[in-house]
PDB file of N, H, CA, C and O in Angstrom:
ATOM      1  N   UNK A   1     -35.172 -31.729 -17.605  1.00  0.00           N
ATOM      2  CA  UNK A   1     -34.350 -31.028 -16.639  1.00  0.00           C
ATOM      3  C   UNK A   1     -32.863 -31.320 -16.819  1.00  0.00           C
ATOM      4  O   UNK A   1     -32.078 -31.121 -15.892  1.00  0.00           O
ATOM      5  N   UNK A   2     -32.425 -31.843 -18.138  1.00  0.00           N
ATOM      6  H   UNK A   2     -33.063 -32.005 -18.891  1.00  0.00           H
ATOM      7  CA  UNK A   2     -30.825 -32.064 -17.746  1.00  0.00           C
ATOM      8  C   UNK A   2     -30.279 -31.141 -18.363  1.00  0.00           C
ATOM      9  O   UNK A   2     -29.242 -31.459 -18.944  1.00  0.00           O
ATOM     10  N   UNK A   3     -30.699 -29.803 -18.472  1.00  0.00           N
ATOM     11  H   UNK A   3     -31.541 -29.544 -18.000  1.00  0.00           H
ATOM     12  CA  UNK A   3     -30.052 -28.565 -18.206  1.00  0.00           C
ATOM     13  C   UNK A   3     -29.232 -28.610 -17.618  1.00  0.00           C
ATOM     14  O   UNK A   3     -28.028 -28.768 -17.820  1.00  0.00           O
ATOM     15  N   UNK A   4     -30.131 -28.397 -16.388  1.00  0.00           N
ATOM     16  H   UNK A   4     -31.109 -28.268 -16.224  1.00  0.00           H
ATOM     17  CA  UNK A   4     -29.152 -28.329 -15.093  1.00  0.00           C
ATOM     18  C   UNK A   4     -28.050 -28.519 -14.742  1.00  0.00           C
ATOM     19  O   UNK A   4     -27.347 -28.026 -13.860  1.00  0.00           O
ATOM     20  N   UNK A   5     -27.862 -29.531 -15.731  1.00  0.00           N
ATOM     21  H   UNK A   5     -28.433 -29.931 -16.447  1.00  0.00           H
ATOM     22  CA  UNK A   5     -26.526 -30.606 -15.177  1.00  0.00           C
ATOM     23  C   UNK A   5     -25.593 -30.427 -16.185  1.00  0.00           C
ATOM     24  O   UNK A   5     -24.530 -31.048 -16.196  1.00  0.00           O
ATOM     25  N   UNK A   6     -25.877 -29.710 -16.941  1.00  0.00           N
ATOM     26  H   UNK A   6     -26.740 -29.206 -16.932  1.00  0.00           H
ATOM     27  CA  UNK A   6     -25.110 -29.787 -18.312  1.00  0.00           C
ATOM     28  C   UNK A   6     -23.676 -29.181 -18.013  1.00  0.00           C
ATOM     29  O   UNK A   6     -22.721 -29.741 -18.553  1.00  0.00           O
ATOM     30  N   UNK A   7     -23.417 -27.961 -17.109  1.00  0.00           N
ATOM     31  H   UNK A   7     -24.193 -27.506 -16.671  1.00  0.00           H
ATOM     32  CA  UNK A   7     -22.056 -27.802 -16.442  1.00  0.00           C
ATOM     33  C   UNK A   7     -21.344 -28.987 -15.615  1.00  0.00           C
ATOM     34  O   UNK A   7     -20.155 -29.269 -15.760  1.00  0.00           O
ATOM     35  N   UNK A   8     -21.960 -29.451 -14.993  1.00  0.00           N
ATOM     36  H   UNK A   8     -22.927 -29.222 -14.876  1.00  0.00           H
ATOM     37  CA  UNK A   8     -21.213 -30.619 -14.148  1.00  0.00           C
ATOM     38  C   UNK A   8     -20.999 -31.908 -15.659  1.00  0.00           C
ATOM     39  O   UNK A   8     -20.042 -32.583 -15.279  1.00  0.00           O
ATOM     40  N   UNK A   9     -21.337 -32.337 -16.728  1.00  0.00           N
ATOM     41  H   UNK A   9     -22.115 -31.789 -17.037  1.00  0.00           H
ATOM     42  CA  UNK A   9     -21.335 -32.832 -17.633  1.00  0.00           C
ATOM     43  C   UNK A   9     -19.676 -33.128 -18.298  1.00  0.00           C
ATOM     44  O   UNK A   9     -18.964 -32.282 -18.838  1.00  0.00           O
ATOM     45  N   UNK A  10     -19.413 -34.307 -18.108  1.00  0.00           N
ATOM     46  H   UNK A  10     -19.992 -34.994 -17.670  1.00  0.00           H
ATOM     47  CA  UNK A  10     -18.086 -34.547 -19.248  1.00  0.00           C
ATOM     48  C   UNK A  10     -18.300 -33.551 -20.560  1.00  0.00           C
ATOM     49  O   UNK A  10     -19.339 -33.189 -21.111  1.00  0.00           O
ATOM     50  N   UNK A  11     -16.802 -33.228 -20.866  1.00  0.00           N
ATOM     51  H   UNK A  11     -15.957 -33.523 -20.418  1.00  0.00           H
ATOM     52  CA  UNK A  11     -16.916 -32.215 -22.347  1.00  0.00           C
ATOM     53  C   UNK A  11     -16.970 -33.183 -23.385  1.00  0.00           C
ATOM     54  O   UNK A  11     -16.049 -33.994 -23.295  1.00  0.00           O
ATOM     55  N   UNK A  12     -17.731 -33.366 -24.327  1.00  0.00           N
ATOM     56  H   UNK A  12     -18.479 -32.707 -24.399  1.00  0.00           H
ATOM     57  CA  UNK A  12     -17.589 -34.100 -25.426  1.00  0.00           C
ATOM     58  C   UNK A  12     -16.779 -33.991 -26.426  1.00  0.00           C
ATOM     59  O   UNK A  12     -16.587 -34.934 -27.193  1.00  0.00           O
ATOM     60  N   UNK A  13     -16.149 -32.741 -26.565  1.00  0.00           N
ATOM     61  H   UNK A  13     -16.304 -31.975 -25.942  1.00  0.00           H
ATOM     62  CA  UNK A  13     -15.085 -32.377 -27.786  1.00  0.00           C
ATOM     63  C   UNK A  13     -14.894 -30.484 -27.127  1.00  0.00           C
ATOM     64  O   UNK A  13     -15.593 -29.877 -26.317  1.00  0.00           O
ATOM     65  N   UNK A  14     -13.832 -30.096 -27.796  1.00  0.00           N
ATOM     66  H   UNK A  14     -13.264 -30.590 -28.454  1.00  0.00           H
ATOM     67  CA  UNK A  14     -14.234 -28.883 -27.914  1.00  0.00           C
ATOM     68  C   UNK A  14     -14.167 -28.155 -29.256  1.00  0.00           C
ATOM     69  O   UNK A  14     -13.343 -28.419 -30.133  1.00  0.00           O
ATOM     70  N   UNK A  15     -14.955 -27.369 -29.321  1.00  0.00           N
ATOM     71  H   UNK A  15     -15.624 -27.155 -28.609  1.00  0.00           H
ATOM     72  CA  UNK A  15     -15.055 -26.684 -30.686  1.00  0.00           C
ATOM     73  C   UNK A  15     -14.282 -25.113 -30.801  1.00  0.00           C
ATOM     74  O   UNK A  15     -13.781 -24.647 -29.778  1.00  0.00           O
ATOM     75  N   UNK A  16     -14.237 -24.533 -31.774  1.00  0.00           N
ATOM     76  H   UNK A  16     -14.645 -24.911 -32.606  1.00  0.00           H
ATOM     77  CA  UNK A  16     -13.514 -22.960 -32.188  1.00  0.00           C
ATOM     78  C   UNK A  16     -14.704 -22.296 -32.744  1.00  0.00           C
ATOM     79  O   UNK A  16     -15.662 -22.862 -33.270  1.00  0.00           O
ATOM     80  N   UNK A  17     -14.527 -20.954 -32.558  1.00  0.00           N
ATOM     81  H   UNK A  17     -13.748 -20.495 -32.131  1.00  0.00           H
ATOM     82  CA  UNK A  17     -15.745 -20.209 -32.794  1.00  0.00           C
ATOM     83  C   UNK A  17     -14.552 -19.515 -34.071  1.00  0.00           C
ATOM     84  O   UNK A  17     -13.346 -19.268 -34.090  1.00  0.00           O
ATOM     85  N   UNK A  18     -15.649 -19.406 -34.989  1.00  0.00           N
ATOM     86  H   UNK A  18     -16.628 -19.607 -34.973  1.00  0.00           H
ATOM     87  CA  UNK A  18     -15.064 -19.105 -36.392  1.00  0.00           C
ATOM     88  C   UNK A  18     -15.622 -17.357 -36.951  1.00  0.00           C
ATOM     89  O   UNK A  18     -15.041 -16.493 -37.608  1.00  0.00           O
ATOM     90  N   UNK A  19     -16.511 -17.394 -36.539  1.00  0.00           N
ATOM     91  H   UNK A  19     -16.983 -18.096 -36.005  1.00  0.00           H
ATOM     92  CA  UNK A  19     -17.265 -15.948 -36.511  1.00  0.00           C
ATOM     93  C   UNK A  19     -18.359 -15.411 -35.436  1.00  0.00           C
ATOM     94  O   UNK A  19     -19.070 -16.321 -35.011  1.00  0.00           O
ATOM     95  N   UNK A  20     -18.624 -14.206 -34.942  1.00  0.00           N
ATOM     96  H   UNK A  20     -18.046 -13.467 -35.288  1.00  0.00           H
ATOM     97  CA  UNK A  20     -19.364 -14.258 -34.709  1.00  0.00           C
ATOM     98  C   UNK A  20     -20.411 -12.827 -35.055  1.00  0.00           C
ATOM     99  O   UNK A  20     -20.726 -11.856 -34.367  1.00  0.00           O
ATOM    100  N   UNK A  21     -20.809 -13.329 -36.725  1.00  0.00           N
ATOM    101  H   UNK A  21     -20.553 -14.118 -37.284  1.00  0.00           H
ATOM    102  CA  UNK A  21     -21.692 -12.361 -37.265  1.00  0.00           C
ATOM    103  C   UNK A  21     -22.934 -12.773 -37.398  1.00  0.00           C
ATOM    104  O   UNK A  21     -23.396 -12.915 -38.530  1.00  0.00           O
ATOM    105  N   UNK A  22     -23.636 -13.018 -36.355  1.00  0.00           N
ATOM    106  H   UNK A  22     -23.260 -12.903 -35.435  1.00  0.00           H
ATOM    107  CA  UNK A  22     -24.949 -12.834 -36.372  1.00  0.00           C
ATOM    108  C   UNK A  22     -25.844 -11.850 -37.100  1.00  0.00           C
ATOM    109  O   UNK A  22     -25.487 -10.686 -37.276  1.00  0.00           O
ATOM    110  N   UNK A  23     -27.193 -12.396 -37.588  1.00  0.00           N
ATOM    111  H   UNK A  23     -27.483 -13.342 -37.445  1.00  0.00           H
ATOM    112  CA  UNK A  23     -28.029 -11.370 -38.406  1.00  0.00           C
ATOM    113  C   UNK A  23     -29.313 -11.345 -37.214  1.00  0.00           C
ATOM    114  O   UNK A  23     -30.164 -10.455 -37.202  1.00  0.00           O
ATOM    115  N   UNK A  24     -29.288 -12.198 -36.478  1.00  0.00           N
ATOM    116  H   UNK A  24     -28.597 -12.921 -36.487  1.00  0.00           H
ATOM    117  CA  UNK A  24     -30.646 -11.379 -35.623  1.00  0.00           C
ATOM    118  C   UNK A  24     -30.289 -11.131 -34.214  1.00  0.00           C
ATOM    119  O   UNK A  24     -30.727 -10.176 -33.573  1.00  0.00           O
ATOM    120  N   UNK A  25     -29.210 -12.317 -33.598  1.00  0.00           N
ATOM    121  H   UNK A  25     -28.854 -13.093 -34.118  1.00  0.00           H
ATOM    122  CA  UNK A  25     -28.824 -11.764 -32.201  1.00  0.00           C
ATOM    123  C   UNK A  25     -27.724 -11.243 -31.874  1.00  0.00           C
ATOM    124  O   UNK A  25     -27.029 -10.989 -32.858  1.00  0.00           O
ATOM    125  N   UNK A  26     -27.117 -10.883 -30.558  1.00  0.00           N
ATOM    126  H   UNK A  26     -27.682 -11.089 -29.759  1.00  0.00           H
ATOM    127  CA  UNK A  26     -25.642 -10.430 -30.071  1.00  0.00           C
ATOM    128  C   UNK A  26     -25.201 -11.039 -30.040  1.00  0.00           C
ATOM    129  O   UNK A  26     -25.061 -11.464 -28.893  1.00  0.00           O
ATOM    130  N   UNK A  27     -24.580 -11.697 -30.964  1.00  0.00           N
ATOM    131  H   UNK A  27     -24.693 -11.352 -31.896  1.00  0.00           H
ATOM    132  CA  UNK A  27     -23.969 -13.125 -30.096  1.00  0.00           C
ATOM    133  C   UNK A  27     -21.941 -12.785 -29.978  1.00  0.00           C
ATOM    134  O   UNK A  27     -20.947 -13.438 -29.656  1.00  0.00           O
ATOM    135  N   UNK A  28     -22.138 -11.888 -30.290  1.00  0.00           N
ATOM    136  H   UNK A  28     -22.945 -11.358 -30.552  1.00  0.00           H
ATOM    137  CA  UNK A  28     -20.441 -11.537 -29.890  1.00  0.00           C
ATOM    138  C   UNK A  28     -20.502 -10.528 -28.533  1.00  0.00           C
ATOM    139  O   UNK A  28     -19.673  -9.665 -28.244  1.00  0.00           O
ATOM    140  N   UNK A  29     -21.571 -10.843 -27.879  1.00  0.00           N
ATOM    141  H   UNK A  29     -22.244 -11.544 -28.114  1.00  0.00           H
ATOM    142  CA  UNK A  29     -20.973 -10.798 -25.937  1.00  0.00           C
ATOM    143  C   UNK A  29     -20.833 -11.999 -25.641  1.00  0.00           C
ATOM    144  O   UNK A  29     -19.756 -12.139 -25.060  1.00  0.00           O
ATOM    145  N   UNK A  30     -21.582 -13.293 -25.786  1.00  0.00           N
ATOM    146  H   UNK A  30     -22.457 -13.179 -26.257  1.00  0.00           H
ATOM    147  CA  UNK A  30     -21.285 -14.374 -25.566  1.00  0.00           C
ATOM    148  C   UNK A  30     -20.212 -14.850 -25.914  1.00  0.00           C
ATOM    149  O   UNK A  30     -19.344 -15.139 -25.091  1.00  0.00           O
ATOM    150  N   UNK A  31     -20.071 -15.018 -27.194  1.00  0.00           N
ATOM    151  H   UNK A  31     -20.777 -14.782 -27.863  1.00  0.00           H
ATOM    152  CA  UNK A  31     -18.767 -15.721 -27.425  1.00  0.00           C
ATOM    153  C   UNK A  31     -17.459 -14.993 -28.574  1.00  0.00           C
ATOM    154  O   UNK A  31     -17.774 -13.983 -29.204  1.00  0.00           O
ATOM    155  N   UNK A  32     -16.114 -15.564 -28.746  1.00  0.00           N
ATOM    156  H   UNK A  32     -15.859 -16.384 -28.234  1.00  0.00           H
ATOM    157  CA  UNK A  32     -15.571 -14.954 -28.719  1.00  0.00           C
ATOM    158  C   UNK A  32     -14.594 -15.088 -30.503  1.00  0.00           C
ATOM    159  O   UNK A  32     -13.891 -16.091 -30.380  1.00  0.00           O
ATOM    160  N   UNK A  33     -14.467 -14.758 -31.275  1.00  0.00           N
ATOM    161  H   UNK A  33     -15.038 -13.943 -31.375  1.00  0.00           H
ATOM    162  CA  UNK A  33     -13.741 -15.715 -32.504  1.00  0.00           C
ATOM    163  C   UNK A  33     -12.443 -15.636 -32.432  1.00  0.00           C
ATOM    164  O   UNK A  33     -11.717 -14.689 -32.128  1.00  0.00           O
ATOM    165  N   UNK A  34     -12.091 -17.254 -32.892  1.00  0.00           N
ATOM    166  H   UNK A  34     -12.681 -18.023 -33.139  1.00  0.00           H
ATOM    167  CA  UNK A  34     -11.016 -17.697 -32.319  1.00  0.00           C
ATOM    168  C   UNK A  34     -10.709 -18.563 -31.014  1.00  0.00           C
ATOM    169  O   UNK A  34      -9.750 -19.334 -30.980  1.00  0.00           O
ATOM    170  N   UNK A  35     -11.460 -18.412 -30.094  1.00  0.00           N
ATOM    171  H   UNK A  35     -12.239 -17.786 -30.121  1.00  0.00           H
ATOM    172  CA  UNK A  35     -11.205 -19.189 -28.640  1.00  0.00           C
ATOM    173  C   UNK A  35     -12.128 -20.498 -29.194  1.00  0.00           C
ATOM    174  O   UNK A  35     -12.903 -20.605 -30.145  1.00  0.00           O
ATOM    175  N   UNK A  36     -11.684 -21.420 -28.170  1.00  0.00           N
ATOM    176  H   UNK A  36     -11.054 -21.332 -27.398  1.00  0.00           H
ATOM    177  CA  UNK A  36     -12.098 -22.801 -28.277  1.00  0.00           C
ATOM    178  C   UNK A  36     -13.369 -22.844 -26.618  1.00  0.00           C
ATOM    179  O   UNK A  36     -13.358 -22.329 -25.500  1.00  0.00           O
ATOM    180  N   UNK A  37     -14.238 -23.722 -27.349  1.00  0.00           N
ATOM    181  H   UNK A  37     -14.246 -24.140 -28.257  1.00  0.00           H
ATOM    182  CA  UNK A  37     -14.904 -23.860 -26.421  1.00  0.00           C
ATOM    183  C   UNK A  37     -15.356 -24.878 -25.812  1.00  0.00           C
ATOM    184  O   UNK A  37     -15.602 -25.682 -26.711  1.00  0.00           O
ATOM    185  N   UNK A  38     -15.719 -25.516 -24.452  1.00  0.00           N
ATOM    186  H   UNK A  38     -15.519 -24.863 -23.722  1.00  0.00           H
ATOM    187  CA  UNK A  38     -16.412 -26.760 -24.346  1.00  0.00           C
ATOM    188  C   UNK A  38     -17.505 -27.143 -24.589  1.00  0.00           C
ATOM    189  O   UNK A  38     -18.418 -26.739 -23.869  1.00  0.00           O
ATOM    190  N   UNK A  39     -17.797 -28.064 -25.698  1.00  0.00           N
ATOM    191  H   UNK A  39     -17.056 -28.393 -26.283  1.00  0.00           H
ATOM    192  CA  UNK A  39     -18.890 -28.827 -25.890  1.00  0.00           C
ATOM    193  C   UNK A  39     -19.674 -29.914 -25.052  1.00  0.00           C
ATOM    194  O   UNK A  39     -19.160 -30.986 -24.733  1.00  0.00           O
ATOM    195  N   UNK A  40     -20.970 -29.544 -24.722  1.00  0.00           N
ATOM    196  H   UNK A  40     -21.388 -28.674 -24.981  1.00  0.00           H
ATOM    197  CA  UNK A  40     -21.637 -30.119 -23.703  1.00  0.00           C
ATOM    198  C   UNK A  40     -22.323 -31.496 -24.147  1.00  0.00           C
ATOM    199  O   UNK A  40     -22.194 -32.697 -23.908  1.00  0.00           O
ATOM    200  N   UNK A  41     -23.319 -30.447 -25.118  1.00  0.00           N
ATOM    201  H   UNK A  41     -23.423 -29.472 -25.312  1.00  0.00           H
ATOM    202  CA  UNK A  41     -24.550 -31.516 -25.760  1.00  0.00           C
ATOM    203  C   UNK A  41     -24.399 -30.778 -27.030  1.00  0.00           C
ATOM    204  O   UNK A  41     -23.724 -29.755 -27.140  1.00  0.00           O
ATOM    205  N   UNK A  42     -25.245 -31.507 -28.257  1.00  0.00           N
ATOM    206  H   UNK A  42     -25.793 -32.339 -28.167  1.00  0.00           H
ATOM    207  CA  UNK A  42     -25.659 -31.242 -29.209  1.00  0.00           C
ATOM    208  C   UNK A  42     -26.446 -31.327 -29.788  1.00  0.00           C
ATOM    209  O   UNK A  42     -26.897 -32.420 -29.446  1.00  0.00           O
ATOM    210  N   UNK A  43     -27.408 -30.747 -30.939  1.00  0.00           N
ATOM    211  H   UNK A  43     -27.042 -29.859 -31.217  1.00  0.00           H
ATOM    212  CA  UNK A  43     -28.013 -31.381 -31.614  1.00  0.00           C
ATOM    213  C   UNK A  43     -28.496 -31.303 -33.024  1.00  0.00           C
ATOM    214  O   UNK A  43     -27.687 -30.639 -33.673  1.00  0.00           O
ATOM    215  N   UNK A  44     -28.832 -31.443 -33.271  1.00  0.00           N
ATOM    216  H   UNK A  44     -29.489 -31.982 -32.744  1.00  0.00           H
ATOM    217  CA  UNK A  44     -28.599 -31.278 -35.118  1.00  0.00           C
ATOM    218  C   UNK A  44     -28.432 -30.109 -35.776  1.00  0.00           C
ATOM    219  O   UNK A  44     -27.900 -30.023 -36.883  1.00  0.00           O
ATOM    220  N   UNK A  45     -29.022 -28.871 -34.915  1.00  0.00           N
ATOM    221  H   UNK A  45     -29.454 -28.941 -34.016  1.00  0.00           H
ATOM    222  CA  UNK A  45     -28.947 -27.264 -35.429  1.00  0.00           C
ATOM    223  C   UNK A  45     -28.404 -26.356 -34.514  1.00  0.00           C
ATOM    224  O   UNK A  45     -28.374 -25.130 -34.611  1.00  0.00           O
ATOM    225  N   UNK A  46     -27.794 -27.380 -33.224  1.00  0.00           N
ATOM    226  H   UNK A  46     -27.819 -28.376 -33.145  1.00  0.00           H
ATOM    227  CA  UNK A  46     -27.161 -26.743 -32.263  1.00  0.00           C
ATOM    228  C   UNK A  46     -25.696 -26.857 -30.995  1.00  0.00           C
ATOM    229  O   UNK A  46     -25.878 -27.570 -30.008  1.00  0.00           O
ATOM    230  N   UNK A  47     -24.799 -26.364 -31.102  1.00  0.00           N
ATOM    231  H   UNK A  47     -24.652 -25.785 -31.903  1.00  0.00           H
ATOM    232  CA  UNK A  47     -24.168 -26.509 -30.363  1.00  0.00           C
ATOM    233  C   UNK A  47     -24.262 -26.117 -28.609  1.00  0.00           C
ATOM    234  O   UNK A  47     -24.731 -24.984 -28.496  1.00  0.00           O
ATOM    235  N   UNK A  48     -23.997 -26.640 -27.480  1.00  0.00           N
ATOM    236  H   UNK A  48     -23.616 -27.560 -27.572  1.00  0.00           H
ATOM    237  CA  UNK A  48     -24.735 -26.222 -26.503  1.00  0.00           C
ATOM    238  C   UNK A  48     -22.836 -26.365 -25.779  1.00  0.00           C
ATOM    239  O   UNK A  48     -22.170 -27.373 -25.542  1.00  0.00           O
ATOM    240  N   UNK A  49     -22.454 -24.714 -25.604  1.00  0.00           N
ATOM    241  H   UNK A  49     -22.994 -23.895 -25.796  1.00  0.00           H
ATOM    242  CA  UNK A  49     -21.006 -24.637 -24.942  1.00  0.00           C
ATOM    243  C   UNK A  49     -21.382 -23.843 -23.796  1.00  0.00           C
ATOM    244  O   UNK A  49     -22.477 -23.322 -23.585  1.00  0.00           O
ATOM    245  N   UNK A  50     -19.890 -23.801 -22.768  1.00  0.00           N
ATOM    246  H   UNK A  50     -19.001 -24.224 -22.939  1.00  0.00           H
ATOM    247  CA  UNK A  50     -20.300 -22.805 -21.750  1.00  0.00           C
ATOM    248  C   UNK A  50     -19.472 -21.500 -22.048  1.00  0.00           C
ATOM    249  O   UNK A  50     -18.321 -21.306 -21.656  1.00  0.00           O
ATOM    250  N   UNK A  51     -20.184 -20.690 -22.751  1.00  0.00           N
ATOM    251  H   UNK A  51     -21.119 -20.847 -23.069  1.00  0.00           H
ATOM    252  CA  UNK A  51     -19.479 -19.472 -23.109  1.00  0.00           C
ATOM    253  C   UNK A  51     -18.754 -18.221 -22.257  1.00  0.00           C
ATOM    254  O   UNK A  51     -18.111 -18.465 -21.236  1.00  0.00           O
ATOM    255  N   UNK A  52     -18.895 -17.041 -22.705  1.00  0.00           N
ATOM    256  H   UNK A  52     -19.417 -16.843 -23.535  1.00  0.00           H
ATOM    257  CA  UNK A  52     -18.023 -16.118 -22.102  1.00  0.00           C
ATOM    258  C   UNK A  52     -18.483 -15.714 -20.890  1.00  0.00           C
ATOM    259  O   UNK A  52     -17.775 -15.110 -20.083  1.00  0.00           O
ATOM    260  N   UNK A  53     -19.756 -16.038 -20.683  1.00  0.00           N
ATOM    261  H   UNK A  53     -20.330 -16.528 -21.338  1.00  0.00           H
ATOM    262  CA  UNK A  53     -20.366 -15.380 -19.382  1.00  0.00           C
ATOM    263  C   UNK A  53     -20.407 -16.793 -18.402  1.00  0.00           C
ATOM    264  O   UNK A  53     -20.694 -16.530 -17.234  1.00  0.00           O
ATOM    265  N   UNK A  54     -20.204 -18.021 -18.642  1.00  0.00           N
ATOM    266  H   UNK A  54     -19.971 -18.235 -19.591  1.00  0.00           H
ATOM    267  CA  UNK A  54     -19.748 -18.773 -17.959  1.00  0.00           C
ATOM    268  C   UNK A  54     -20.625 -19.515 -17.958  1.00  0.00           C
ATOM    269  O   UNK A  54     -20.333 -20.169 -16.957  1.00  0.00           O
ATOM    270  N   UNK A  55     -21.500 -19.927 -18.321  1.00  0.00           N
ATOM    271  H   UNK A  55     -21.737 -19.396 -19.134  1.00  0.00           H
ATOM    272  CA  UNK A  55     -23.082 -20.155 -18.232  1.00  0.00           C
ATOM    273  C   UNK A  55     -22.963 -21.197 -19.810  1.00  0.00           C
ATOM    274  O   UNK A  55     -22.210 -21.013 -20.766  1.00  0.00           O
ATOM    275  N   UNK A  56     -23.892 -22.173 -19.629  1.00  0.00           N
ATOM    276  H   UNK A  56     -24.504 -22.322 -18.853  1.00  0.00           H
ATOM    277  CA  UNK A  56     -24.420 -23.231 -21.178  1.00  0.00           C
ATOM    278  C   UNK A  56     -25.101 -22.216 -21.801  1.00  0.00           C
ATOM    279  O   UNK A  56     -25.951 -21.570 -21.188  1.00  0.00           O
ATOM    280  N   UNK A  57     -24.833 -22.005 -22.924  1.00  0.00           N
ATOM    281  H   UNK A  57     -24.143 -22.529 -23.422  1.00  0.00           H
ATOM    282  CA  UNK A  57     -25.629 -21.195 -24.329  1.00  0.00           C
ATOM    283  C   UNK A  57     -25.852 -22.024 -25.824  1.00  0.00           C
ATOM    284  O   UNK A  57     -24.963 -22.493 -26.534  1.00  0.00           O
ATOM    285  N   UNK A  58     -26.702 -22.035 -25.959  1.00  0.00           N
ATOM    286  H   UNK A  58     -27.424 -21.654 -25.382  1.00  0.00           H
ATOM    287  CA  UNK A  58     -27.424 -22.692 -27.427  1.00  0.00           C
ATOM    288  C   UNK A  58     -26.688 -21.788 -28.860  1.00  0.00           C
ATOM    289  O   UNK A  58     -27.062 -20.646 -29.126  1.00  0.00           O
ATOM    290  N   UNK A  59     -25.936 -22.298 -29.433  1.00  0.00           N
ATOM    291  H   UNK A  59     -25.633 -23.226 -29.217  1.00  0.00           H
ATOM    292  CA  UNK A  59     -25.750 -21.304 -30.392  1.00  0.00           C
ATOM    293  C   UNK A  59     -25.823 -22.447 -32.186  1.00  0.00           C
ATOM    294  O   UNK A  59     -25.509 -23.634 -32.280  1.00  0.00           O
ATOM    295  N   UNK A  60     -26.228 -21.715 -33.089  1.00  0.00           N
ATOM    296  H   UNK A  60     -26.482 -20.750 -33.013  1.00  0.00           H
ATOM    297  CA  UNK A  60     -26.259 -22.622 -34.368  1.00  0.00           C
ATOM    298  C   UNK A  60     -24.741 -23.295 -34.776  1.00  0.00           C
ATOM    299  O   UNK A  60     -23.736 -22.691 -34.402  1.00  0.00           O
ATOM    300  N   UNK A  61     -24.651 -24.131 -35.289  1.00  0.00           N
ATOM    301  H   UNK A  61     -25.468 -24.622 -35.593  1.00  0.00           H
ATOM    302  CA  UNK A  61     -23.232 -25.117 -35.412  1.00  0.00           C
ATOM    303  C   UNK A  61     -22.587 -24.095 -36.370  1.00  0.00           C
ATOM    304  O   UNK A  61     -21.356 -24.100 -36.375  1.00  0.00           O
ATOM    305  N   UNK A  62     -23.377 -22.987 -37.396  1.00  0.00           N
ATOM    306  H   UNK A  62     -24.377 -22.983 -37.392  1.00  0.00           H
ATOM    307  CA  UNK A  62     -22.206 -22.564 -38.390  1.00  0.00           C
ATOM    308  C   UNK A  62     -21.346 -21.368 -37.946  1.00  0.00           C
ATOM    309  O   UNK A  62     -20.573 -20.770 -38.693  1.00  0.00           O
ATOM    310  N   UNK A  63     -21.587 -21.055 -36.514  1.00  0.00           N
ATOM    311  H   UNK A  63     -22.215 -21.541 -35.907  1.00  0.00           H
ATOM    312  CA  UNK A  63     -20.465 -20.040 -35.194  1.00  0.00           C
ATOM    313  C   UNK A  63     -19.369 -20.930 -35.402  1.00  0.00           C
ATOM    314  O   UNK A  63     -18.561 -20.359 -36.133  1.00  0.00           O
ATOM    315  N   UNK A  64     -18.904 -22.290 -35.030  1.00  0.00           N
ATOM    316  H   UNK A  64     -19.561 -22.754 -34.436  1.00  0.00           H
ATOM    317  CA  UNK A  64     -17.781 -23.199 -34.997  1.00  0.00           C
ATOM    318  C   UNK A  64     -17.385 -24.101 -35.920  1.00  0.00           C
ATOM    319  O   UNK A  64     -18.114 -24.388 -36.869  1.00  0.00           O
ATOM    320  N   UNK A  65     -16.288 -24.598 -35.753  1.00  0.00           N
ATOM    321  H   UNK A  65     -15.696 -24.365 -34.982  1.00  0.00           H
ATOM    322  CA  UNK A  65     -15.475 -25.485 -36.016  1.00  0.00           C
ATOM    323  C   UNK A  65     -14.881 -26.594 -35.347  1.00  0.00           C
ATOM    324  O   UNK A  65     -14.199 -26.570 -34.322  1.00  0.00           O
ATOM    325  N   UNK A  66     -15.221 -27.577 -36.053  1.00  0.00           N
ATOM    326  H   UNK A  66     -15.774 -27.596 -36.886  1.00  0.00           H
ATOM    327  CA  UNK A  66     -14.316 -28.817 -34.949  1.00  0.00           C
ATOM    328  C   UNK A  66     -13.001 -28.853 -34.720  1.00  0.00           C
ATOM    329  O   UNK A  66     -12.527 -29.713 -33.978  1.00  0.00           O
TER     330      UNK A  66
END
């Protein structure tokens, strides 16, 4: 359950979104290239920011940049 909490969560870094050309999802309503984003959690194949709709979203690490 620490979803939940992942907005109330210290930012750990923030990252830059470098593209967003996805081959299977939309992912350019979510997020945006070029803007910086807050980093929540992570994990080895995933970045977890609160994107354009305001909300934590799972996206693969090769969208950003440190």
């Amino acid at each position: 359950m620490i979803h939940q909490t992942w907005q109330q969560k210290e930012t750990i870094r923030t990252v830059e979104c470098v593209h967003t050309d996805a081959k299977k999802y939309m992912v350019d309503r979510a997020l945006t290239k070029g803007k910086t984003y807050e980093l929540k959690n992570e994990t080895e194949e995933f970045y977890f920011v609160i994107d354009n709709t305001g909300k934590i979203g799972g996206y693969y690490k090769d969208y950003f940049k440190n």
